[in-house]
C-alpha positions, 0 to 999 in steps of 0.5 A: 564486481566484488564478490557480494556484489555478484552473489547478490546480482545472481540470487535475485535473478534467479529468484525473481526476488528483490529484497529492500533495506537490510545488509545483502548479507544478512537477507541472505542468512536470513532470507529462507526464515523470512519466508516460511510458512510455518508458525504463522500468526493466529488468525487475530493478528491484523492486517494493513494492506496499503494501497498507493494512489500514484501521480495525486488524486482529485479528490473533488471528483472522487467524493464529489460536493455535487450541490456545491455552487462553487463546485460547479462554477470552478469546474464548469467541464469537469464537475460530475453530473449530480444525477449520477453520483453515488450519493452519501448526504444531500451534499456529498455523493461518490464518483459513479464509477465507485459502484462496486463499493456500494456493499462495503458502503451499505454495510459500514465497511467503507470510511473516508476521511476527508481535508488530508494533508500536512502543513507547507505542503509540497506539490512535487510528486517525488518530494510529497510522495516521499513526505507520506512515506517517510512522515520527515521533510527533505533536510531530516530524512534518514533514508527509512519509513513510517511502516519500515520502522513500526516493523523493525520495533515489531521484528523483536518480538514477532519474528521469534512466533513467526518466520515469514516476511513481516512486510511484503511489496507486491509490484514491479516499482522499487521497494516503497520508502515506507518500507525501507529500514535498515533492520527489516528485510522486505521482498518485493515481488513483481508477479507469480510468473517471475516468483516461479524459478526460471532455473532448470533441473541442471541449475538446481543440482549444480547449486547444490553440489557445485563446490564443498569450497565453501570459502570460494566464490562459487561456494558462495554463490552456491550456498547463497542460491540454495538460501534463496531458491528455498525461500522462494520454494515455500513462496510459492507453494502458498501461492500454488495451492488452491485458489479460493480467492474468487474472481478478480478484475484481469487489471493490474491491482486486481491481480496484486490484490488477487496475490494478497488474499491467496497468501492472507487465505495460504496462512502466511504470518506477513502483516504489511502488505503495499501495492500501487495503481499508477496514473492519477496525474490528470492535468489533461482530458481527466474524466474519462482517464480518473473515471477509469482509474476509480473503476478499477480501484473499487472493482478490485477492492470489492472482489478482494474484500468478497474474497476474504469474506468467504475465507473469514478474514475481513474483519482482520485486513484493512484496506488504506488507500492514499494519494500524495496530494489531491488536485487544485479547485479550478479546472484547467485549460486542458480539461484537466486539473493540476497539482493541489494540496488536501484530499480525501484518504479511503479504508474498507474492511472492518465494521467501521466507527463512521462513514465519513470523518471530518468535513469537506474544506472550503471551496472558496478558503483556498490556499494557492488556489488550493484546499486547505488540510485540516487532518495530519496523515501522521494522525491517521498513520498513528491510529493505524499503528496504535489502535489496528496494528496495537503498536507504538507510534512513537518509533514510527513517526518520530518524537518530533511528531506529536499526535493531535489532540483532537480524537480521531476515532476510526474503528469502533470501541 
């Protein structure tokens, strides 16, 4: 092992911390500046928090066409009950278990986009997943994604009024490819626990006063450590201080979503913040298993946007939630649904310009058996990027991409 490679190996194990896309040694120069909480960003800077629904959501029974013949005929097991939908026009309605979104709904603070996807689409997991991250097919993929690139244009400027982390990823998966660019240093943090430093007091004088060689191996762990457990110290001090985040759901997204707004109400300067709820590939007995996934969703997405209510901060924080496909039409044989194409994308936060944004695809239309798309997720991603984070598109999704011309208004004027 080469001696970077050891220093690297130490710091992260000590720190809890994993840091993705930049050079190991320039995270470690610069990891102690990247997680200050000093000089933070007034409280007009925005907010993306994204939300990754992994294994392909469907859809369908998600915002539910519940007066659609056709609906019901290909899903004759699987269509749900339109007396207990959540109903949004005469022909739309929301999966029952959404509830929790009913204030956000009332209020305009919820908009869905339908008929999302891209053109060919792939219904391999990896491969779509890495096509939203990355906005590139296979064969011109450079290894960076859509929001590690807007934040290395970003970094120029930003980083110079503030020093905290422009992106966090908060969860025990690899870094997102969303992330990933060379230029950006991204922590990932799997939980409070493991951000709290295992090391004893022993460990911490030792990497202080372990050698003045500073040339040597030990010299350069040492200084390394003393950069890391720096940076993880002033970490944690925001997310040990008063937690007035409110109740949280005790599931997974509950507390990453509770993590999120203690750090977003501490005054923490990160911009980008992305999480994941795993399990949305329902090719068996899906009601009871999507009916769940839905639950915890919406309940951790309602107790977060009630947090920064109290704290004032929902008007700057938006919620995207996505998936990498949506579910074919027709049920299976194992109550389930398999892999599909166009879906539904969610945002909550701000006051919204509409509650719904483009129409349901055809049933009966079909591509493969299919929905066919009709909105590029490159479109909402540069809105996003353009018109809430007041970015450039550009560099994020590449000059190959041209923005449709077609208005895609999401937030109002």
């Amino acid at each position: 092992m080469k001696r970077r490679e050891f220093g690297i190996g130490t710091v992260a194990a000590a720190t809890g911390l994993a840091i993705g896309a930049a050079t190991p040694g320039r995270w470690m120069q610069t990891l102690a500046n990247e997680l200050s909480l000093t000089d933070a960003p007034g409280s007009n800077d925005r907010i993306l928090v994204v939300v990754q629904w992994s294994g392909g959501n469907d859809g369908l029974n998600t915002v539910v066409p519940y007066r659609n013949e056709d609906y019901a005929k290909a899903r004759p097991k699987l269509n749900i009950d339109p007396s207990s939908v959540i109903k949004l026009d005469d022909d739309l309605g929301l999966h029952p278990s959404l509830k929790s979104l009913d204030t956000m709904l009332e209020s305009g603070r919820l908009s869905i986009i339908q008929g999302v996807g891209y053109p060919s689409p792939n219904r391999s997991h990896f491969e779509s997943m890495d096509i939203w991250h990355s906005c590139t097919y296979k064969h011109d993929r450079a290894g960076s994604g859509w929001l590690g690139r807007y934040l290395s244009e970003t970094n120029t400027t930003a980083a110079k009024q503030a020093s905290d982390a422009l992106g966090l990823h908060i969860g025990s998966e690899p870094l997102p490819l969303a992330l990933n660019e060379r230029s950006v240093q991204i922590p990932s943090i799997a939980s409070i626990e493991q951000m709290r430093l295992k090391g004893s007091k022993w460990q911490r004088e030792s990497t202080s006063t372990a050698t003045s060689d500073d040339s040597g191996l030990l010299g350069f762990v040492s200084t390394s450590a003393q950069a890391a457990l720096a940076a993880s110290e002033r970490l944690e001090s925001a997310l040990s201080t008063p937690d007035a985040s409110g109740d949280f759901p005790e599931t997974s997204l509950g507390e990453k979503l509770r993590i999120i707004s203690r750090l977003i109400h501490a005054g923490l300067g990160t911009r980008i913040y992305y999480v994941t709820l795993d399990g949305f590939d329902t090719h068996a007995n899906q009601l009871d298993v999507h009916a769940s996934l839905l639950r915890q969703w919406s309940d951790a997405v309602a107790a977060f946007s009630r947090s920064l209510e109290r704290g004032g901060q929902r008007d700057r924080v938006l919620v995207m939630t996505f998936s990498e496909f949506g579910r074919r039409v027709a049920e299976n044989a194992s109550l389930g649904t398999d892999h599909g194409a166009a879906a539904p994308m969610f945002f909550t936060g701000p006051v919204f310009a509409s509650q719904r944004i483009g129409e349901l695809p055809s049933l009966t239309d079909l591509d493969d058996g299919d929905l066919k798309f009709h909105t590029d997720f490159r479109d909402i991603y540069s809105v996003v990027i353009d018109d809430w984070l007041g970015g450039s598109s550009s560099k994020a999704l590449g000059p190959a991409f041209q923005r449709s011309k077609a208005t895609l208004s999401l937030f109002r004027s």
